[in-house]
MIMIDREN-332170 format. One record per atom (N, C-alpha, C, CB): x, y, z; residue number from 0; atom name. Coordinates in steps of 0.02 Angstrom, whole numbers, padded with zeros to 5 digits. Atoms other than C-alpha are relative to their C-alpha. Glycine has a CB too. Layout:
# MIMIDREN-332170
{xx X yy Y zz Z resi NUM name CA}
...
END
This chain:
# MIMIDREN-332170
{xx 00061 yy 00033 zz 00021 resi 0 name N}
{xx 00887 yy 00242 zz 00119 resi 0 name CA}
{xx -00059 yy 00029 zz 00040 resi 0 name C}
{xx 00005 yy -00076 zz 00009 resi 0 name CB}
{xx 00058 yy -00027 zz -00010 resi 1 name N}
{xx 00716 yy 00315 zz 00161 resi 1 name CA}
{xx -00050 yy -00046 zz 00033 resi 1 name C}
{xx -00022 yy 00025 zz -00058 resi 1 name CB}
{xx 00051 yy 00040 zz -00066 resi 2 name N}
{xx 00591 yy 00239 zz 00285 resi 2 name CA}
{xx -00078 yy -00014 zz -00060 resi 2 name C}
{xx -00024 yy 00079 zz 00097 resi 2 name CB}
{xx 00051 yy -00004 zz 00034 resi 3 name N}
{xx 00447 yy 00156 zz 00197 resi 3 name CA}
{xx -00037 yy -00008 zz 00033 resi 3 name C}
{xx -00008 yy -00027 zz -00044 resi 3 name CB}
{xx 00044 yy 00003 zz -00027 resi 4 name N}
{xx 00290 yy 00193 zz 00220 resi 4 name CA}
{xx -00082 yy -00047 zz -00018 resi 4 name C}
{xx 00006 yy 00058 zz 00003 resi 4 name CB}
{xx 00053 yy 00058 zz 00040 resi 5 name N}
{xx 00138 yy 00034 zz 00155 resi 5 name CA}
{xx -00053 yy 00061 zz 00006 resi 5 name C}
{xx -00025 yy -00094 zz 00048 resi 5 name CB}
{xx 00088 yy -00023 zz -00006 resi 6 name N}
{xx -00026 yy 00153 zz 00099 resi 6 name CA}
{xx -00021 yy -00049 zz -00044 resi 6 name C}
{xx -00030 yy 00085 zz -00027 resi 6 name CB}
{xx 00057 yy 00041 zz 00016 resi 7 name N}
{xx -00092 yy 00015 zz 00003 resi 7 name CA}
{xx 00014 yy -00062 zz -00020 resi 7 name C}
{xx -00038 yy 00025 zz -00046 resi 7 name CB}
{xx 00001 yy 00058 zz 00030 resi 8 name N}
{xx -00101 yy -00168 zz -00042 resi 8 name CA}
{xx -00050 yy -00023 zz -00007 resi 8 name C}
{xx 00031 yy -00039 zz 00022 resi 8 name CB}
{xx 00060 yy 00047 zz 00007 resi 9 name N}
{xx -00213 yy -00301 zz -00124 resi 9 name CA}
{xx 00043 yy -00043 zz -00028 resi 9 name C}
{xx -00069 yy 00020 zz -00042 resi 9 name CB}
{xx -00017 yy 00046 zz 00011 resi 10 name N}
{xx -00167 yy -00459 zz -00166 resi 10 name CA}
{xx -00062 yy -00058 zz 00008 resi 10 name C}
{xx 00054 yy -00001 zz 00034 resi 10 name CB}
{xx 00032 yy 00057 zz -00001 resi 11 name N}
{xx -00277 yy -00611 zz -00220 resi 11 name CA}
{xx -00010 yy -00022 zz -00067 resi 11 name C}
{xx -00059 yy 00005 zz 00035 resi 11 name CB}
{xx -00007 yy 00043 zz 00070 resi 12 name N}
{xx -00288 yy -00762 zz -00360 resi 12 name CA}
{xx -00051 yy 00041 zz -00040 resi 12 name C}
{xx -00022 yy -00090 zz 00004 resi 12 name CB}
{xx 00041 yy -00003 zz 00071 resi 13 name N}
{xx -00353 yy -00709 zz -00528 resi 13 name CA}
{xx 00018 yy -00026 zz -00044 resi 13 name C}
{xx -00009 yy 00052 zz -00028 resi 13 name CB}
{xx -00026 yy 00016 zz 00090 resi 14 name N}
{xx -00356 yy -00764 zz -00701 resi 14 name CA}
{xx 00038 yy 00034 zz -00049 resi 14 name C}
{xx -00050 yy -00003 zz -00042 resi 14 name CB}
{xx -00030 yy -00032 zz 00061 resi 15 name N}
{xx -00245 yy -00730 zz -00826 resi 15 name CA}
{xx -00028 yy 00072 zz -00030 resi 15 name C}
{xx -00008 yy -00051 zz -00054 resi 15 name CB}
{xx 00041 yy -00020 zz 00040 resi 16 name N}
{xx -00371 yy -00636 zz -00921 resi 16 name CA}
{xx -00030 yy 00058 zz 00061 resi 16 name C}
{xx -00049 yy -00065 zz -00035 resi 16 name CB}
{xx 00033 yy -00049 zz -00053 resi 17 name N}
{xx -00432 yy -00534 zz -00745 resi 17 name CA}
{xx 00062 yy 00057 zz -00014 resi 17 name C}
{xx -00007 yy -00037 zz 00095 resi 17 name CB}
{xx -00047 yy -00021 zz -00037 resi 18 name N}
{xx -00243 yy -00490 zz -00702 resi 18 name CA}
{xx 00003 yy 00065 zz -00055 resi 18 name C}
{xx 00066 yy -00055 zz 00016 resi 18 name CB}
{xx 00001 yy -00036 zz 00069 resi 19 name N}
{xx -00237 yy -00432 zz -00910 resi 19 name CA}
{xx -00045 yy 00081 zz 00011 resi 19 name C}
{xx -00047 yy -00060 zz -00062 resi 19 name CB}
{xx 00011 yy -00068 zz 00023 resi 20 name N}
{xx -00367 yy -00306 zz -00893 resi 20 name CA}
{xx -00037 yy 00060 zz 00058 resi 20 name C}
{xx -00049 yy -00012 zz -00066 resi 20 name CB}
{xx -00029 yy -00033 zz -00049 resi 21 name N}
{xx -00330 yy -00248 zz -00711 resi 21 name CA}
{xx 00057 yy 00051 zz -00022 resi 21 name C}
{xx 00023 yy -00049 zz 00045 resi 21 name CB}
{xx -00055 yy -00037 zz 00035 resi 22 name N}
{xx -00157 yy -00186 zz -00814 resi 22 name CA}
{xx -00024 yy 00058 zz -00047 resi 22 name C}
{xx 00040 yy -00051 zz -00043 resi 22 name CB}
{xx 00040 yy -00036 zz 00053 resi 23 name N}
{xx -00261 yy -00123 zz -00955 resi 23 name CA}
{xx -00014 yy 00059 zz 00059 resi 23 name C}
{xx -00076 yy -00047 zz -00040 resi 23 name CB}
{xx 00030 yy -00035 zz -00005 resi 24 name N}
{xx -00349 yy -00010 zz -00845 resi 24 name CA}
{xx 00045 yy 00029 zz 00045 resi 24 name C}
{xx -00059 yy -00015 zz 00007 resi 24 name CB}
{xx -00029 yy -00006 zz -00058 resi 25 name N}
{xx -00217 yy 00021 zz -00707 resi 25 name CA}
{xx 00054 yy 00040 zz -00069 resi 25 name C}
{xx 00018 yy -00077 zz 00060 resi 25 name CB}
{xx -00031 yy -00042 zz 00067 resi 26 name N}
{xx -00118 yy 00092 zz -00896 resi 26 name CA}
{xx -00029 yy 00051 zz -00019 resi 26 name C}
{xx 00002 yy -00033 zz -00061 resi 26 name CB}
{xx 00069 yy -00061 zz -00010 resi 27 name N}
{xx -00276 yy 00206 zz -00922 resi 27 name CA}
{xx 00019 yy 00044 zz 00056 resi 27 name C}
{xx -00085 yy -00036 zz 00025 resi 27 name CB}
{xx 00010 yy -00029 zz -00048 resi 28 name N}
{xx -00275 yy 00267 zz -00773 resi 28 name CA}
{xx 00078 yy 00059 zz 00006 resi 28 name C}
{xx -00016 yy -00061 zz 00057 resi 28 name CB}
{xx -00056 yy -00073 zz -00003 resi 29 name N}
{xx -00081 yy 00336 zz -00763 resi 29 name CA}
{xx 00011 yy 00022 zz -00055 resi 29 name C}
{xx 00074 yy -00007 zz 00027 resi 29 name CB}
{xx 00005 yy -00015 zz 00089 resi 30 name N}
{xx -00091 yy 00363 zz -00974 resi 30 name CA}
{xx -00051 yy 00072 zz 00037 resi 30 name C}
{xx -00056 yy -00085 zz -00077 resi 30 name CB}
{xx 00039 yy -00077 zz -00015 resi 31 name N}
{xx -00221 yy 00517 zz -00881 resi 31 name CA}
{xx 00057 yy 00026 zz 00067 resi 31 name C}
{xx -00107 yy -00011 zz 00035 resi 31 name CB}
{xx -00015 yy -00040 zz -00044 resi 32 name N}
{xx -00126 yy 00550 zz -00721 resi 32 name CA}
{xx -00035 yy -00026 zz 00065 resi 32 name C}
{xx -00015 yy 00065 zz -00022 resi 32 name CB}
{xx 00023 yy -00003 zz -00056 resi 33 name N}
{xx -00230 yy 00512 zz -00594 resi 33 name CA}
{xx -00032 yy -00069 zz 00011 resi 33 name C}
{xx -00041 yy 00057 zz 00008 resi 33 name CB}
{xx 00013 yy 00064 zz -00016 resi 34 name N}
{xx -00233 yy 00337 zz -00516 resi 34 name CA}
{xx -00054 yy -00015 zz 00078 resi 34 name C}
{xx 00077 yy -00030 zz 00004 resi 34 name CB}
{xx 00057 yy 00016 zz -00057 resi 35 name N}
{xx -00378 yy 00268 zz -00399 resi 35 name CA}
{xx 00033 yy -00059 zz 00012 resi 35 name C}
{xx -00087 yy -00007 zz -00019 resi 35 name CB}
{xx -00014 yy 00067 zz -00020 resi 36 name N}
{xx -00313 yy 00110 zz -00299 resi 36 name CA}
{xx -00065 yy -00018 zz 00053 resi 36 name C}
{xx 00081 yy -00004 zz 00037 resi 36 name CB}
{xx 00036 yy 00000 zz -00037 resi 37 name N}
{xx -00465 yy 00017 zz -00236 resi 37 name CA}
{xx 00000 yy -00091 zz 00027 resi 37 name C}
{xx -00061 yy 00038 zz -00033 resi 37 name CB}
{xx 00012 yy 00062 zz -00011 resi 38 name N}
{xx -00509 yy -00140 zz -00128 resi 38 name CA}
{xx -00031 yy 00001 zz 00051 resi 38 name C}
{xx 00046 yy -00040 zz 00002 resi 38 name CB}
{xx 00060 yy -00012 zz -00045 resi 39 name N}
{xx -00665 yy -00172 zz -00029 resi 39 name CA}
{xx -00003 yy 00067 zz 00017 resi 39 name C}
{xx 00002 yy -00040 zz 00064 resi 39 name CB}
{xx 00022 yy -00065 zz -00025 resi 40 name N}
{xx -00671 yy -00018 zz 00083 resi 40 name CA}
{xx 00075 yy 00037 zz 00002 resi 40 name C}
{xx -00043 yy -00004 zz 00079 resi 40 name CB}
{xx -00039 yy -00049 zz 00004 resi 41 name N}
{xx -00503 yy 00055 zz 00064 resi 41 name CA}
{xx 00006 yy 00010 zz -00082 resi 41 name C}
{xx 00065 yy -00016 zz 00039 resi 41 name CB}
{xx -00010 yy -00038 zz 00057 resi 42 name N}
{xx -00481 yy 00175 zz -00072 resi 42 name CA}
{xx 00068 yy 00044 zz 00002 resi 42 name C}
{xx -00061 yy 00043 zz -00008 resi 42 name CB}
{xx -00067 yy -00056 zz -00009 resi 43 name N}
{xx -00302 yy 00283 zz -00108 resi 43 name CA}
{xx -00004 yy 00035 zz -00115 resi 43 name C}
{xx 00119 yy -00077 zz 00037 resi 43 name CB}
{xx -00003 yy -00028 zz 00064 resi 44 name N}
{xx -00285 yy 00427 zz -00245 resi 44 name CA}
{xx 00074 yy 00025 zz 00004 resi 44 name C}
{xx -00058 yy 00057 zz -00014 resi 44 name CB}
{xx -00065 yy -00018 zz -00007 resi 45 name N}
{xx -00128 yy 00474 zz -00314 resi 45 name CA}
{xx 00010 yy 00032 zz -00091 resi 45 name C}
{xx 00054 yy -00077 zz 00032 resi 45 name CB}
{xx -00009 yy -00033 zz 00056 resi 46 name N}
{xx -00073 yy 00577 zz -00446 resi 46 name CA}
{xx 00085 yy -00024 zz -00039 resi 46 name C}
{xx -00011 yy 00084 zz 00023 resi 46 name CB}
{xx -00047 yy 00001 zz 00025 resi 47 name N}
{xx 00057 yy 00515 zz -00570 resi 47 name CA}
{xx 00051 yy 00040 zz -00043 resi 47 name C}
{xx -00012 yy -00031 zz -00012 resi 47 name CB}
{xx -00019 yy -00065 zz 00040 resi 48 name N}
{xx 00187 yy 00651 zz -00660 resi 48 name CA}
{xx 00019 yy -00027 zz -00075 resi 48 name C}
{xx 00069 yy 00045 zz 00039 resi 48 name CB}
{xx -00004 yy 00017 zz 00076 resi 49 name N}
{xx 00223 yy 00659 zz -00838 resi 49 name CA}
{xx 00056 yy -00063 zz -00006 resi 49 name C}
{xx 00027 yy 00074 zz -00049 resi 49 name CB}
{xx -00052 yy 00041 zz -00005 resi 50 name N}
{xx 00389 yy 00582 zz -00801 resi 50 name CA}
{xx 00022 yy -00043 zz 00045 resi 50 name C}
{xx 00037 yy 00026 zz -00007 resi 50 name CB}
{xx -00001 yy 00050 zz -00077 resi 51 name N}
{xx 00423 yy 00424 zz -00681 resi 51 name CA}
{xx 00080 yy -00059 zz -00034 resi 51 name C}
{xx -00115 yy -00068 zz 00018 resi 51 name CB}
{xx -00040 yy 00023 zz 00008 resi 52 name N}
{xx 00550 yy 00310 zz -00668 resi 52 name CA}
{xx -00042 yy -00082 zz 00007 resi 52 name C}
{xx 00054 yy 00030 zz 00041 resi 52 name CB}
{xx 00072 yy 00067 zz 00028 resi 53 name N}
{xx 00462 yy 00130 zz -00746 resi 53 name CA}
{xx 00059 yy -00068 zz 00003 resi 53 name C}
{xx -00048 yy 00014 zz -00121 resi 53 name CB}
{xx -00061 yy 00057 zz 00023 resi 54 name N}
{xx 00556 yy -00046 zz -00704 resi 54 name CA}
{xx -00058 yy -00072 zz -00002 resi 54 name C}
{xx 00084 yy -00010 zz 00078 resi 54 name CB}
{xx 00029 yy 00065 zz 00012 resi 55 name N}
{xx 00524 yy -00221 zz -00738 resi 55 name CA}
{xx 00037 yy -00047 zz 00024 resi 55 name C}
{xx -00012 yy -00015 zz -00063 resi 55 name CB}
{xx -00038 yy 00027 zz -00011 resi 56 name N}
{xx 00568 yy -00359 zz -00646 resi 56 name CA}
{xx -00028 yy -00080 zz 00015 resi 56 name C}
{xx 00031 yy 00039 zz 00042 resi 56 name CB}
{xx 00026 yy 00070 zz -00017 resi 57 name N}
{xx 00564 yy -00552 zz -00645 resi 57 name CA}
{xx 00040 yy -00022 zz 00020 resi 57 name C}
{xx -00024 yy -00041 zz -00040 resi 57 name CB}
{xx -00060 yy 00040 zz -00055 resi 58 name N}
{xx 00631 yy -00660 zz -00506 resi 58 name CA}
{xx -00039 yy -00065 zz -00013 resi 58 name C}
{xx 00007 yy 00029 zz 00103 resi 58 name CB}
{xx -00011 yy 00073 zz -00021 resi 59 name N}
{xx 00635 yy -00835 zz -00479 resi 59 name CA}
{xx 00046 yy -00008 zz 00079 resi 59 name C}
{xx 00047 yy -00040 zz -00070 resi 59 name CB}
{xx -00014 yy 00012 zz -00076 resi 60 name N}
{xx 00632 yy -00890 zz -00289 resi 60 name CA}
{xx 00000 yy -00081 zz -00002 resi 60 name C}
{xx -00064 yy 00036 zz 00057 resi 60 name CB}
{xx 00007 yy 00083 zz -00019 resi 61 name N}
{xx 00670 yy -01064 zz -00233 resi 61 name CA}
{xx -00017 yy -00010 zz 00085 resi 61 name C}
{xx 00085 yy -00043 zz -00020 resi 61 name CB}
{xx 00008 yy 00031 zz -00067 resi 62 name N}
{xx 00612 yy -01135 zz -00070 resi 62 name CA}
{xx 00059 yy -00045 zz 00037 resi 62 name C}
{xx -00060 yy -00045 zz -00008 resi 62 name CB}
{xx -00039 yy 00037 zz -00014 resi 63 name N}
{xx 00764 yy -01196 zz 00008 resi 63 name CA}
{xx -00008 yy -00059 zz 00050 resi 63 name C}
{xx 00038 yy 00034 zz 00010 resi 63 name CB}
{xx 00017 yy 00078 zz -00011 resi 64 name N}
{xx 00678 yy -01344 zz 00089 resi 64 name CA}
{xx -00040 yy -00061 zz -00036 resi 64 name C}
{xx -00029 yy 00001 zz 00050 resi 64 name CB}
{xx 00033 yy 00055 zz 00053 resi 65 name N}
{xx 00558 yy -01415 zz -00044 resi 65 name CA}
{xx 00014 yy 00009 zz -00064 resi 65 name C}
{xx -00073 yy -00003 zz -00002 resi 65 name CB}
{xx -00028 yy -00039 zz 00068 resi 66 name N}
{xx 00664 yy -01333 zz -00193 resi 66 name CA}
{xx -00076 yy 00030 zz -00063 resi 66 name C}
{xx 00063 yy -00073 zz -00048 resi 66 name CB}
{xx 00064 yy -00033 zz 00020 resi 67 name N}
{xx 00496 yy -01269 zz -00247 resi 67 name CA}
{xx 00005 yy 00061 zz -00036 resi 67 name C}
{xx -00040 yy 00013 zz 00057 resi 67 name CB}
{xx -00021 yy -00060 zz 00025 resi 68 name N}
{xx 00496 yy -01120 zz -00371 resi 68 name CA}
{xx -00033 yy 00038 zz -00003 resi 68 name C}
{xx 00021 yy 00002 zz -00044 resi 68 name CB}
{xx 00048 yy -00052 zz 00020 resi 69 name N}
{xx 00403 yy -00961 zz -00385 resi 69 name CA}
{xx 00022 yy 00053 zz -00008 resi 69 name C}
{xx -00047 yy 00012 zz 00035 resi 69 name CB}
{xx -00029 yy -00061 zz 00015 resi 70 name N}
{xx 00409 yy -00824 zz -00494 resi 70 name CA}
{xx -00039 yy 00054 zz -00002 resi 70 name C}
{xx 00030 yy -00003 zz -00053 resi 70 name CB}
{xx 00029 yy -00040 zz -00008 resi 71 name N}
{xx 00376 yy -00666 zz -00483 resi 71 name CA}
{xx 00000 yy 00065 zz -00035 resi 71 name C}
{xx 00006 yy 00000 zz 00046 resi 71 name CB}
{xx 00000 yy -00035 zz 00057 resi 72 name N}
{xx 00339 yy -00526 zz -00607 resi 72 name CA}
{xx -00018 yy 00067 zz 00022 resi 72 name C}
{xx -00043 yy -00028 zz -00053 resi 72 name CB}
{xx 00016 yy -00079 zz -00043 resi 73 name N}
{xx 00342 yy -00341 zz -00548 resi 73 name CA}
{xx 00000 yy 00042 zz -00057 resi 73 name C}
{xx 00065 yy 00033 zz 00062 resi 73 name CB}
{xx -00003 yy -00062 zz 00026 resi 74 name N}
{xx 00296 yy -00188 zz -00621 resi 74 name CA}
{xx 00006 yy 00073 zz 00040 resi 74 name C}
{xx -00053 yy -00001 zz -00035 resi 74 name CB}
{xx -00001 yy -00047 zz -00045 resi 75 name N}
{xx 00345 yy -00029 zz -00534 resi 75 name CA}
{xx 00019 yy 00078 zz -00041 resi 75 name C}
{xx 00053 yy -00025 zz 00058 resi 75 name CB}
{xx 00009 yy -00068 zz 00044 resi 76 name N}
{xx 00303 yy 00158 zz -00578 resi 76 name CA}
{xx 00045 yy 00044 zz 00078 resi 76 name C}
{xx -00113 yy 00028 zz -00027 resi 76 name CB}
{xx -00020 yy -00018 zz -00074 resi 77 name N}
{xx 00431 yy 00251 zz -00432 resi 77 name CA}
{xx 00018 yy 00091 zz -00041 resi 77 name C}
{xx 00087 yy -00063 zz 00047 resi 77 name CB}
{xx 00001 yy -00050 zz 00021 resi 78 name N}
{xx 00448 yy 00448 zz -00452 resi 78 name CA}
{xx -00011 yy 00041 zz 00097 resi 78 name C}
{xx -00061 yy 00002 zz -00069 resi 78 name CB}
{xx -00039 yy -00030 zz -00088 resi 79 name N}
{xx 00516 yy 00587 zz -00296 resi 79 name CA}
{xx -00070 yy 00065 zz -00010 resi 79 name C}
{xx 00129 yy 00049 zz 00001 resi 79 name CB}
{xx 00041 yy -00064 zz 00001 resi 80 name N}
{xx 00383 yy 00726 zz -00251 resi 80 name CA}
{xx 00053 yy 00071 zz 00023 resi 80 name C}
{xx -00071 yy -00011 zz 00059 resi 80 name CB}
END
């Protein structure tokens, strides 16, 4: 297994309707190849290849003290240079 390395995160509440056309444009973006990730003052560019390996995944977590649930809906574009 390979050592990871975090170059970028953002995370914060939006609307439905924000998250929608964050996707939209974040689809644009590797539909050309060349993805901009931005938030406040960090910026990361990255070039996506024709071919990637594309998964989808939904979990369901429980809180094992207030049986509390949250789920979570991933999209991941992973591909080897």
């Amino acid at each position: 297994m390979m050592p990871e390395e975090q170059l970028f995160k953002t995370e914060q509440q939006r609307s439905r309707a924000e998250i929608a056309d964050a996707l939209v444009a974040a689809a644009e973006q590797i539909e050309t190849g060349a993805v901009t990730l931005e938030s406040g003052t960090d910026s990361r560019e990255v070039t996506v290849p024709e071919s990637s390996q594309f998964e989808v995944e939904l979990e369901r977590l429980t809180d094992s003290e207030t049986g509390e649930q949250r789920y979570e809906l991933e999209y991941e574009v992973r591909w080897s240079e």
